[in-house]
PDB file with one MODEL, atoms N, CA, C and O in Angstrom:
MODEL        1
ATOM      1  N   UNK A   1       6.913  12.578  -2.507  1.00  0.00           N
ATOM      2  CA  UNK A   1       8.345  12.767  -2.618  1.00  0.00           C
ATOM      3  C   UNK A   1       8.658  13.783  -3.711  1.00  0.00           C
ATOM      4  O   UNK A   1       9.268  14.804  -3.393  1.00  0.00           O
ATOM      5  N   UNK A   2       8.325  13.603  -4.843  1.00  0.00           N
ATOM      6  CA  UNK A   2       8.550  14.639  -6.356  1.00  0.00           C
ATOM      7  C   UNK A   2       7.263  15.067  -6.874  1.00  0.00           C
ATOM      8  O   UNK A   2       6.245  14.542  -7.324  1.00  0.00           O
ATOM      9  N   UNK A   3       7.633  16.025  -6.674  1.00  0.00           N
ATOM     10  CA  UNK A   3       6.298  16.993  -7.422  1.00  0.00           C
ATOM     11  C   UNK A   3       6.657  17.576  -8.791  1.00  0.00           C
ATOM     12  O   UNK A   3       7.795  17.441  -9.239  1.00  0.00           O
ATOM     13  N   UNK A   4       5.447  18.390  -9.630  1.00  0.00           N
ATOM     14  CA  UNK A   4       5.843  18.716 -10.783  1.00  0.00           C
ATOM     15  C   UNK A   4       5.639  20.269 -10.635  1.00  0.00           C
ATOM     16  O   UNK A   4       4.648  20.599  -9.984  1.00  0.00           O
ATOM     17  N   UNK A   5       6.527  21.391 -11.205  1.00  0.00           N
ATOM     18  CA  UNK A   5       6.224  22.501 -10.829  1.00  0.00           C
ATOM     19  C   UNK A   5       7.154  23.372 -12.260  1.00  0.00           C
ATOM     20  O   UNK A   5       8.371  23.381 -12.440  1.00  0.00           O
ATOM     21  N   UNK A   6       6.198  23.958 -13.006  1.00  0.00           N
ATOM     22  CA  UNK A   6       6.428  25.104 -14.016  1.00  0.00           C
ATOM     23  C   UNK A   6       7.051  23.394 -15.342  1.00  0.00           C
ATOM     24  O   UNK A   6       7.976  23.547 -16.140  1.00  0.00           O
ATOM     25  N   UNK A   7       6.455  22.347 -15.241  1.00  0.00           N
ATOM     26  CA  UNK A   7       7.359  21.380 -15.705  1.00  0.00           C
ATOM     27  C   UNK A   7       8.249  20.500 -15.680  1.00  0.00           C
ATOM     28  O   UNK A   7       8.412  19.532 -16.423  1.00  0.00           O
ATOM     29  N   UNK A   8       9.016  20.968 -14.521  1.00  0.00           N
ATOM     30  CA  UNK A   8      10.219  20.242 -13.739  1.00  0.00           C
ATOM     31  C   UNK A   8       9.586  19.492 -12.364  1.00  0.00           C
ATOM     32  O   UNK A   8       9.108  19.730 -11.254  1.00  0.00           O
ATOM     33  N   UNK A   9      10.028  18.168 -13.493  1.00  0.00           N
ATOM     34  CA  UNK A   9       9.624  17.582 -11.735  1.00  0.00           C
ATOM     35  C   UNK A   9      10.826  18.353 -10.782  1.00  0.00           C
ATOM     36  O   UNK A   9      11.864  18.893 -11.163  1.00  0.00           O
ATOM     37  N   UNK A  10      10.071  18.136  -8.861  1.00  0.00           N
ATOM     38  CA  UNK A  10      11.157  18.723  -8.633  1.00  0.00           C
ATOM     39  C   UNK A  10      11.050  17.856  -7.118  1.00  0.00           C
ATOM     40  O   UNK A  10      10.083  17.097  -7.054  1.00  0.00           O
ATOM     41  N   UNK A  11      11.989  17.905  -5.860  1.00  0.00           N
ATOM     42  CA  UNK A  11      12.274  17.156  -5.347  1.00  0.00           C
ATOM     43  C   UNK A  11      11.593  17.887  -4.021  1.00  0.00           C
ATOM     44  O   UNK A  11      11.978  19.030  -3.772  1.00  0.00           O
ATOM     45  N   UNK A  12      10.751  17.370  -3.292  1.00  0.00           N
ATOM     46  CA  UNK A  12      10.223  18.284  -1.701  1.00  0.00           C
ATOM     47  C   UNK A  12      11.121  17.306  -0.786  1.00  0.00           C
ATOM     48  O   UNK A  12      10.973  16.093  -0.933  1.00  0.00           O
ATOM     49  N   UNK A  13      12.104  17.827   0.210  1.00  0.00           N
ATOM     50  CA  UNK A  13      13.276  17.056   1.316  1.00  0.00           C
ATOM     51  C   UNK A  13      13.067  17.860   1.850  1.00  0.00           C
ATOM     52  O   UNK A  13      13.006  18.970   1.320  1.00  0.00           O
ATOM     53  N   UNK A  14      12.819  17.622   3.426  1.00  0.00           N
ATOM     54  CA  UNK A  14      12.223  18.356   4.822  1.00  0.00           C
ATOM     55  C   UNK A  14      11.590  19.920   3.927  1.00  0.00           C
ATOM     56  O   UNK A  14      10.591  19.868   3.211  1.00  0.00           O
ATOM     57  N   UNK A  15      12.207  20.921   4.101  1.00  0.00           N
ATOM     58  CA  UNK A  15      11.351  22.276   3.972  1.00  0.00           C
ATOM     59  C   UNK A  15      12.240  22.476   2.711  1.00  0.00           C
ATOM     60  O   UNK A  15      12.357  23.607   2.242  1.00  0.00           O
ATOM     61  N   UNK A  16      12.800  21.532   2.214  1.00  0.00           N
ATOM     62  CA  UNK A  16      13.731  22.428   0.573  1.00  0.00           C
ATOM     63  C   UNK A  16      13.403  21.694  -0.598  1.00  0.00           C
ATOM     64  O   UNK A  16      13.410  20.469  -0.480  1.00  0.00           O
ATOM     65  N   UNK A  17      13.191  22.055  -1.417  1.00  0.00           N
ATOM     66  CA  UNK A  17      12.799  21.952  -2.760  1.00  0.00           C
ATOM     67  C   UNK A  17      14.056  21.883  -3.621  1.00  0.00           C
ATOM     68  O   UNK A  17      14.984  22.685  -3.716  1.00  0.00           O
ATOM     69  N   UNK A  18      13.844  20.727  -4.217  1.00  0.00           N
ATOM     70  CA  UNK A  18      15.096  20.655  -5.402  1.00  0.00           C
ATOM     71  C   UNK A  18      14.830  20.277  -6.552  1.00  0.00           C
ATOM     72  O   UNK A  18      14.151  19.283  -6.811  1.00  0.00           O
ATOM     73  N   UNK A  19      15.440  21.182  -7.526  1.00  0.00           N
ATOM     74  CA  UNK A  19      14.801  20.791  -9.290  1.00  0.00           C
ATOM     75  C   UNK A  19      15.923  19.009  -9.757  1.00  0.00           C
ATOM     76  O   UNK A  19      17.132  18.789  -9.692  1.00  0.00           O
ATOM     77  N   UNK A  20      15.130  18.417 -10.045  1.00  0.00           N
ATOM     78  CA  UNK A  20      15.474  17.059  -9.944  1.00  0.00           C
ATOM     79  C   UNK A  20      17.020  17.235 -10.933  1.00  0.00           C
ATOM     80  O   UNK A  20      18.201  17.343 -10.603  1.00  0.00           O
ATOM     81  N   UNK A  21      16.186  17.192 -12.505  1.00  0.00           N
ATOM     82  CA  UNK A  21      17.243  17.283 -12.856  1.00  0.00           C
ATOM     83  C   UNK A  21      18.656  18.548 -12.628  1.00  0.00           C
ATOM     84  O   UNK A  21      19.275  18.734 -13.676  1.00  0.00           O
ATOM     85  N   UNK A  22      18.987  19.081 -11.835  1.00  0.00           N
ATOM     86  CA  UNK A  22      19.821  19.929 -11.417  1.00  0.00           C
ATOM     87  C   UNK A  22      20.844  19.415 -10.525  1.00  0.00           C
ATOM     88  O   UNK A  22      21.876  19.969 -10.147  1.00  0.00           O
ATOM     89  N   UNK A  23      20.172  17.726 -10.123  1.00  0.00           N
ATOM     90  CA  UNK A  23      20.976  17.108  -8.977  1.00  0.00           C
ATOM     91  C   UNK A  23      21.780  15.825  -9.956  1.00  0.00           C
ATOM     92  O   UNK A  23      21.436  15.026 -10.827  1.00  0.00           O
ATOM     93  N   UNK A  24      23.097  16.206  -9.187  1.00  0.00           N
ATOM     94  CA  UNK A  24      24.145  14.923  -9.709  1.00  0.00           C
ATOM     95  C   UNK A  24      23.251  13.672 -10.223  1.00  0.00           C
ATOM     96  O   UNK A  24      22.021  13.664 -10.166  1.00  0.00           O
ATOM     97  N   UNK A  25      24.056  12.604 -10.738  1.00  0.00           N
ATOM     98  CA  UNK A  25      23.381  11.505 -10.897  1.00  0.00           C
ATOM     99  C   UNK A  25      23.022  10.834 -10.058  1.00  0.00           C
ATOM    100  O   UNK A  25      21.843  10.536  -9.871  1.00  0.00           O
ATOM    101  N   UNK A  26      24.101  10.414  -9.294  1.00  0.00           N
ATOM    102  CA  UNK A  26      23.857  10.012  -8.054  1.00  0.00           C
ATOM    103  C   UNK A  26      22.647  10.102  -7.326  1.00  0.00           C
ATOM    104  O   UNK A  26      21.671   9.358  -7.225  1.00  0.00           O
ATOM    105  N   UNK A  27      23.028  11.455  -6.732  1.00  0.00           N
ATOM    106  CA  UNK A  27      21.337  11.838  -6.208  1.00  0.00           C
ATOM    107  C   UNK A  27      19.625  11.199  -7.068  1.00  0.00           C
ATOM    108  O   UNK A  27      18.573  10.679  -6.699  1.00  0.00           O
ATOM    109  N   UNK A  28      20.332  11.716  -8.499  1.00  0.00           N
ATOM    110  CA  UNK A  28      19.004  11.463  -9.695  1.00  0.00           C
ATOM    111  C   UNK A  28      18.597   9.987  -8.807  1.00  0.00           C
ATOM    112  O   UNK A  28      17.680   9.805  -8.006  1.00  0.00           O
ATOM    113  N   UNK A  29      19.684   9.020  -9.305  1.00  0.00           N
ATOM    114  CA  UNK A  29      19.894   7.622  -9.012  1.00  0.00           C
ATOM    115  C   UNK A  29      18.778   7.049  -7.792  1.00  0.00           C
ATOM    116  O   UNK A  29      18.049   6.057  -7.779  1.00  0.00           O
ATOM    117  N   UNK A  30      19.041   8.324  -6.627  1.00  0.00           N
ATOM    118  CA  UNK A  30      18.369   7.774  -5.411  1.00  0.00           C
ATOM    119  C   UNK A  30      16.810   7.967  -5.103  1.00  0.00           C
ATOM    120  O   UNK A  30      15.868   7.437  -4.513  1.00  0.00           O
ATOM    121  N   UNK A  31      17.163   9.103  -5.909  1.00  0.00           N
ATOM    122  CA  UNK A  31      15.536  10.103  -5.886  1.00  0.00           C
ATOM    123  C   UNK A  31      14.645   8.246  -6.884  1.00  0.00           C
ATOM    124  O   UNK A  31      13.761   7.482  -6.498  1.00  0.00           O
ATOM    125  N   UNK A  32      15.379   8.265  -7.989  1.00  0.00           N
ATOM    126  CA  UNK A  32      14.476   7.296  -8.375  1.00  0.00           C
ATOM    127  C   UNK A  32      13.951   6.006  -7.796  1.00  0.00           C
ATOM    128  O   UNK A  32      12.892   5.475  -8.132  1.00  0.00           O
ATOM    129  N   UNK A  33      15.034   5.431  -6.641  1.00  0.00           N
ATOM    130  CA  UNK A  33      15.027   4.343  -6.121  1.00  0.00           C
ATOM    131  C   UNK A  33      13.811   4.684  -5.115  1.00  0.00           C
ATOM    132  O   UNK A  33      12.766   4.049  -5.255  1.00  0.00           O
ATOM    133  N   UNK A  34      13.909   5.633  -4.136  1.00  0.00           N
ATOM    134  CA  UNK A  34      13.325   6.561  -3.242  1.00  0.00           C
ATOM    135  C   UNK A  34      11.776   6.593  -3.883  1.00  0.00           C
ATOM    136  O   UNK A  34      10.798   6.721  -3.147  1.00  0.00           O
ATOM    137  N   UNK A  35      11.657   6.458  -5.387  1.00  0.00           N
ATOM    138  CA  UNK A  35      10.055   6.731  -5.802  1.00  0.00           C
ATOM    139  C   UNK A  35       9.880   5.373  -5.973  1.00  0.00           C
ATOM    140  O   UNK A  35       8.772   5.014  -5.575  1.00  0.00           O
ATOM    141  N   UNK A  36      10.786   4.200  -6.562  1.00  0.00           N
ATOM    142  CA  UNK A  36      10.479   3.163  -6.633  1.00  0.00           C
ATOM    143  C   UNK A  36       9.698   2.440  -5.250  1.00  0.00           C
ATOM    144  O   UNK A  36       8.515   2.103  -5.274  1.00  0.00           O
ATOM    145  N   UNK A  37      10.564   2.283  -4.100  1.00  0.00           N
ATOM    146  CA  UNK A  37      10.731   2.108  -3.173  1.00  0.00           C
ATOM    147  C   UNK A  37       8.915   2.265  -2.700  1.00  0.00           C
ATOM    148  O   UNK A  37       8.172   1.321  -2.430  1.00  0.00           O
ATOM    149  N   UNK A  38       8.590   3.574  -2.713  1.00  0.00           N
ATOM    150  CA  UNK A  38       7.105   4.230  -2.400  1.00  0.00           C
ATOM    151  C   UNK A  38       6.362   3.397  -2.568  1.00  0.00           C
ATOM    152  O   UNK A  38       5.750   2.708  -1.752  1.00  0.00           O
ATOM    153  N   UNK A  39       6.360   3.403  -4.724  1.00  0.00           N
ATOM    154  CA  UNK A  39       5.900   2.478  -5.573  1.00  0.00           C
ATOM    155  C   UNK A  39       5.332   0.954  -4.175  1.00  0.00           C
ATOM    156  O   UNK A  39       4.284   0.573  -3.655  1.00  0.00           O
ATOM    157  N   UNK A  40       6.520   0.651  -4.144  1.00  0.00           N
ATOM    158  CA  UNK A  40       6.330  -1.014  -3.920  1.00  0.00           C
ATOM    159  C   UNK A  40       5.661  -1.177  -2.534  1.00  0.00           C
ATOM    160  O   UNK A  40       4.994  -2.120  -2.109  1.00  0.00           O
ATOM    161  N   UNK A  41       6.063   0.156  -1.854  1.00  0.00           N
ATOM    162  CA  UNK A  41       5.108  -0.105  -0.326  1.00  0.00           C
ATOM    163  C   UNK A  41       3.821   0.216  -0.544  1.00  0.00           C
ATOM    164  O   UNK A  41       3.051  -0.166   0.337  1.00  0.00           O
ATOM    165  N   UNK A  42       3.319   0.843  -1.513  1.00  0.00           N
ATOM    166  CA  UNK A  42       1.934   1.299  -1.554  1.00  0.00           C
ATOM    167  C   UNK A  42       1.160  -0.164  -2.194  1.00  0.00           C
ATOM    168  O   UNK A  42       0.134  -0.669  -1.740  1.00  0.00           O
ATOM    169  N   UNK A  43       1.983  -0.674  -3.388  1.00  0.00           N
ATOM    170  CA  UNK A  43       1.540  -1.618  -3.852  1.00  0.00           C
ATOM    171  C   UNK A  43       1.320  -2.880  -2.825  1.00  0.00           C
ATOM    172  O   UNK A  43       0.345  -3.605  -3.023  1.00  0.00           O
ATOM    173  N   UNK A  44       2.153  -3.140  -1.795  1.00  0.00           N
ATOM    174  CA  UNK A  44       2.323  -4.213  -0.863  1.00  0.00           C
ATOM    175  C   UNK A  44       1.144  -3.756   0.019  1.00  0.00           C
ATOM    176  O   UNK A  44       0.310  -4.650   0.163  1.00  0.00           O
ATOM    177  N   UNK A  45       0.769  -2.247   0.836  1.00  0.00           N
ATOM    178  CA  UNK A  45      -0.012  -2.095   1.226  1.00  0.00           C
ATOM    179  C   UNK A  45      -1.392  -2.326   1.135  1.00  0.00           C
ATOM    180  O   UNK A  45      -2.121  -2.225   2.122  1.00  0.00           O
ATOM    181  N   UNK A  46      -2.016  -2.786  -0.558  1.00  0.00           N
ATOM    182  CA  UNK A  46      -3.104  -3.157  -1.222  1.00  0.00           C
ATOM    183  C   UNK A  46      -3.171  -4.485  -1.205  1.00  0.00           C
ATOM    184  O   UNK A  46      -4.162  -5.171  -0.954  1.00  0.00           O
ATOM    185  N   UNK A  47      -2.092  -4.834  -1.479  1.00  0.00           N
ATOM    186  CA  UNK A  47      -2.157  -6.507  -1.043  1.00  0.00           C
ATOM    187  C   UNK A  47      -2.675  -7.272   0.139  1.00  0.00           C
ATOM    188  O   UNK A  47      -3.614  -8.066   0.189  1.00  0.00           O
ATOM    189  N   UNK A  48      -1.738  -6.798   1.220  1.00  0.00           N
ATOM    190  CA  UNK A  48      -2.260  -6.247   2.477  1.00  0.00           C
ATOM    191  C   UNK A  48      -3.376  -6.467   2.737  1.00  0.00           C
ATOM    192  O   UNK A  48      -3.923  -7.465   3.205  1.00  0.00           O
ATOM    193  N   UNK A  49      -3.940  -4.984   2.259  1.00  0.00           N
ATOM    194  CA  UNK A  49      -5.441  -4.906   2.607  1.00  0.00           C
ATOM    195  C   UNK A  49      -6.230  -5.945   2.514  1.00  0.00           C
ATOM    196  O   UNK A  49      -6.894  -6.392   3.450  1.00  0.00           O
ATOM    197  N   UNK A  50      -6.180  -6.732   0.485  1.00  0.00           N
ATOM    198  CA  UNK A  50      -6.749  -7.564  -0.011  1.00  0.00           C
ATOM    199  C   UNK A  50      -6.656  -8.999   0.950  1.00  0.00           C
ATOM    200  O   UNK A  50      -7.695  -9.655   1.026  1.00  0.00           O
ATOM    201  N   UNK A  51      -5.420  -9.505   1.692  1.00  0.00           N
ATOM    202  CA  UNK A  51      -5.036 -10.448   2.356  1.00  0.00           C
ATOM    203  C   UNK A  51      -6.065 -10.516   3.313  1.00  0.00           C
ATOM    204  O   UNK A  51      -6.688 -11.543   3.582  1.00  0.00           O
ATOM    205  N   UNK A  52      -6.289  -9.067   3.981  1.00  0.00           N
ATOM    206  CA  UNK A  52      -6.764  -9.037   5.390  1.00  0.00           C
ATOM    207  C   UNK A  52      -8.618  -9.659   4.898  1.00  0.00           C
ATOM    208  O   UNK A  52      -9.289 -10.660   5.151  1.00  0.00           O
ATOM    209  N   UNK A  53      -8.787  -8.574   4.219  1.00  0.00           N
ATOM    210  CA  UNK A  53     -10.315  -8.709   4.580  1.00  0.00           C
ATOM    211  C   UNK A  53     -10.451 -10.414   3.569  1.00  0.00           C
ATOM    212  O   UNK A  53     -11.429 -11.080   3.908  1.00  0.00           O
ATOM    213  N   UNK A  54      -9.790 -10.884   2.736  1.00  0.00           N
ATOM    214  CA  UNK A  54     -10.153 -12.346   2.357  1.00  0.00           C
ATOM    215  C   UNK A  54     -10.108 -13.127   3.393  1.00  0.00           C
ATOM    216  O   UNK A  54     -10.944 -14.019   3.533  1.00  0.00           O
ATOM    217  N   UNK A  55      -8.946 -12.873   4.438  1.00  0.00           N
ATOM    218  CA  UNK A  55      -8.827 -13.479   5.716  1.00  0.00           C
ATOM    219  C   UNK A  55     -10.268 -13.758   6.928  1.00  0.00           C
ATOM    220  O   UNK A  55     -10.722 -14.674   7.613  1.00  0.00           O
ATOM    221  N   UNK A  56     -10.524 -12.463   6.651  1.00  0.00           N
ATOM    222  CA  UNK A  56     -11.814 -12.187   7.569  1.00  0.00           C
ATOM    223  C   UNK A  56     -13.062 -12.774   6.916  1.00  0.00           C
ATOM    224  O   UNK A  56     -13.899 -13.254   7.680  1.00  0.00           O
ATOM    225  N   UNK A  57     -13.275 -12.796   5.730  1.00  0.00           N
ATOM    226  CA  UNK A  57     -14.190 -13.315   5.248  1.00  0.00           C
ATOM    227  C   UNK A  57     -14.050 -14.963   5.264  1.00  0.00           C
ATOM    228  O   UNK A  57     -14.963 -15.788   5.270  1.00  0.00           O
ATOM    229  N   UNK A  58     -12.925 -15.136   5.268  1.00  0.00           N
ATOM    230  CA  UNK A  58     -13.502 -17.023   5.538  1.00  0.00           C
ATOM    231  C   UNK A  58     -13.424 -17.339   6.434  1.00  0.00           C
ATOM    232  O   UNK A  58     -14.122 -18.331   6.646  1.00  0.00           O
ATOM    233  N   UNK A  59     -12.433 -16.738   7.867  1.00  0.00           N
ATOM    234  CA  UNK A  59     -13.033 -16.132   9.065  1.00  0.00           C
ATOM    235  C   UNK A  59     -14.405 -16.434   9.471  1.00  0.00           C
ATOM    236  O   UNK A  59     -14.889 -17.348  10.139  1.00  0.00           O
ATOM    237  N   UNK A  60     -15.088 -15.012   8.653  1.00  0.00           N
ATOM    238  CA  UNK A  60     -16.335 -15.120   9.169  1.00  0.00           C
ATOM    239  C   UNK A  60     -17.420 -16.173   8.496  1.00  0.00           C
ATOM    240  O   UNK A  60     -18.567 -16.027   8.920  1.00  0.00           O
ATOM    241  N   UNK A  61     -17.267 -16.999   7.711  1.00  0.00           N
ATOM    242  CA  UNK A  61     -18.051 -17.799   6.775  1.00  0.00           C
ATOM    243  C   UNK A  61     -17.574 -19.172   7.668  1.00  0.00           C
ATOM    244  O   UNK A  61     -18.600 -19.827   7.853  1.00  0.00           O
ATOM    245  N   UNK A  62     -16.497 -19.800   8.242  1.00  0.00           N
ATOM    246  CA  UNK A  62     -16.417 -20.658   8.787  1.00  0.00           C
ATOM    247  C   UNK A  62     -17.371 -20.060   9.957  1.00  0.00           C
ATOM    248  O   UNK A  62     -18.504 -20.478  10.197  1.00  0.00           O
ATOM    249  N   UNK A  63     -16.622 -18.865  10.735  1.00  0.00           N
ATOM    250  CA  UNK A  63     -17.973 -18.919  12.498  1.00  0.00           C
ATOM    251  C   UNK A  63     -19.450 -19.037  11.964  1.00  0.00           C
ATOM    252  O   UNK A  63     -20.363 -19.355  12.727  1.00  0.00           O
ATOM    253  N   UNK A  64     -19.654 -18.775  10.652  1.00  0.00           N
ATOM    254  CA  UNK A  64     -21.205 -18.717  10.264  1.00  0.00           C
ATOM    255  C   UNK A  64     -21.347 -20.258  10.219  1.00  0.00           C
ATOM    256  O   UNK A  64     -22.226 -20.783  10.903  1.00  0.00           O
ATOM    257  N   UNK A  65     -20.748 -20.807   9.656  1.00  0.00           N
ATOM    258  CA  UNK A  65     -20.872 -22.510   9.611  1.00  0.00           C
ATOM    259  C   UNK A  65     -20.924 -23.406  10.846  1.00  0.00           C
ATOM    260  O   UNK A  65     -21.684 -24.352  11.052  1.00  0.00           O
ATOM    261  N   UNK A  66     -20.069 -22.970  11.536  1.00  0.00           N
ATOM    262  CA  UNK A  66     -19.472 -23.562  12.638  1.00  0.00           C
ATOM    263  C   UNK A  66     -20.731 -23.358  13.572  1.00  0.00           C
ATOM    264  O   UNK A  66     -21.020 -24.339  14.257  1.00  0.00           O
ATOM    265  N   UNK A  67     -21.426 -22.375  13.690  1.00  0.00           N
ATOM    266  CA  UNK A  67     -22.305 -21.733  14.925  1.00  0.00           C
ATOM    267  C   UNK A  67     -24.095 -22.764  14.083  1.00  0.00           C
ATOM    268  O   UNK A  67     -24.885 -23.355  14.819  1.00  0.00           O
ATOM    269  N   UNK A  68     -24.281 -22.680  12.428  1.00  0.00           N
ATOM    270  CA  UNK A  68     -25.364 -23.214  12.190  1.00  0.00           C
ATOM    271  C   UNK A  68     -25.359 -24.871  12.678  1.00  0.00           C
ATOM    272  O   UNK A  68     -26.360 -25.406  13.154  1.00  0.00           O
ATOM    273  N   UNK A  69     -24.075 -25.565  12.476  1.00  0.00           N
ATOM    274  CA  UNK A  69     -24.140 -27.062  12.971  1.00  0.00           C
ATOM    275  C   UNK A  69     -23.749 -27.080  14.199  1.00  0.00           C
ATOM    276  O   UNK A  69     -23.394 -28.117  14.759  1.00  0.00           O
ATOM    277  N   UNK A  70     -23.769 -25.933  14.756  1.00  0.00           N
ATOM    278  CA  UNK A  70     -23.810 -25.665  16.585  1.00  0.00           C
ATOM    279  C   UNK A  70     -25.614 -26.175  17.011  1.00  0.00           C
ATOM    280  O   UNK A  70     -26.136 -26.771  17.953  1.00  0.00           O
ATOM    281  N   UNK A  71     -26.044 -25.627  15.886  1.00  0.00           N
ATOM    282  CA  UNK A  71     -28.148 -25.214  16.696  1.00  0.00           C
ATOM    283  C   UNK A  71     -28.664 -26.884  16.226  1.00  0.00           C
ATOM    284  O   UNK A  71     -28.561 -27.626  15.249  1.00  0.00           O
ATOM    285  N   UNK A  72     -29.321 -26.905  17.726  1.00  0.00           N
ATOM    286  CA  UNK A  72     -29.622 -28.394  18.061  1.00  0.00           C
ATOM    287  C   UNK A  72     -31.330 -28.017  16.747  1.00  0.00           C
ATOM    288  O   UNK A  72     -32.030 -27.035  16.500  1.00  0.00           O
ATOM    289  N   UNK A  73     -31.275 -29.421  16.300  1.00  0.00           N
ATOM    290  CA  UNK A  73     -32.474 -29.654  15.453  1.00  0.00           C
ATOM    291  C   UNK A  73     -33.610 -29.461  15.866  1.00  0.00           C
ATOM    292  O   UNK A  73     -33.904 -29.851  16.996  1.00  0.00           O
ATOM    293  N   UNK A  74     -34.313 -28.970  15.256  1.00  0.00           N
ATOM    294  CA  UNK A  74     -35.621 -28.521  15.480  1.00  0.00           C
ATOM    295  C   UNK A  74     -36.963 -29.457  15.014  1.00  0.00           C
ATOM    296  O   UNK A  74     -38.124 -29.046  15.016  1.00  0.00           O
ATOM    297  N   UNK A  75     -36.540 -30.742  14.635  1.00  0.00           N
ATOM    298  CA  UNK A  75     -36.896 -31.920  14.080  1.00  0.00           C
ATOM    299  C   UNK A  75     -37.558 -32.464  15.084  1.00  0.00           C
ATOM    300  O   UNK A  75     -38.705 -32.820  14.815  1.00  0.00           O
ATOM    301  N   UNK A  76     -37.085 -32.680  16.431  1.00  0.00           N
ATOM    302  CA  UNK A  76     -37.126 -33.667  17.512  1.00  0.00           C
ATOM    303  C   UNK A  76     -38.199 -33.181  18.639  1.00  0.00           C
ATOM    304  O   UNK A  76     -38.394 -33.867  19.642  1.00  0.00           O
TER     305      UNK A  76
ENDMDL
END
């Protein structure tokens, strides 16, 4: 979303470039929410990730369990 260029962060929106601070507050206001916003999906996205594969791993540690007290004894 904001890049840094000669010092100024500055704002990349479709093909136009805007020097951040040059924009009303308002705008400032949104641009920041707009990076926050990023912030929290990238962070949720790691979570995510972390959710999935803990998921899969006890997943796969129960079918590992489940399949060894599947195999008839070798005792008999």
């Amino acid at each position: 979303m904001a890049e840094v260029t000669d010092q100024e962060p500055v704002l990349v929106l479709g093909d136009k470039k805007y020097i951040i601070s040059d924009l009303e507050p308002q705008a400032q206001y949104y641009v920041s929410q707009i990076n926050f916003v990023q912030q929290q999906i990238d962070k949720t996205k790691q979570e995510l990730d972390r959710h999935t594969m803990a998921y899969n791993g006890f997943q796969a540690n129960l079918i590992s369990m489940l399949e060894d007290t599947e195999k008839p004894s070798e005792e008999g």
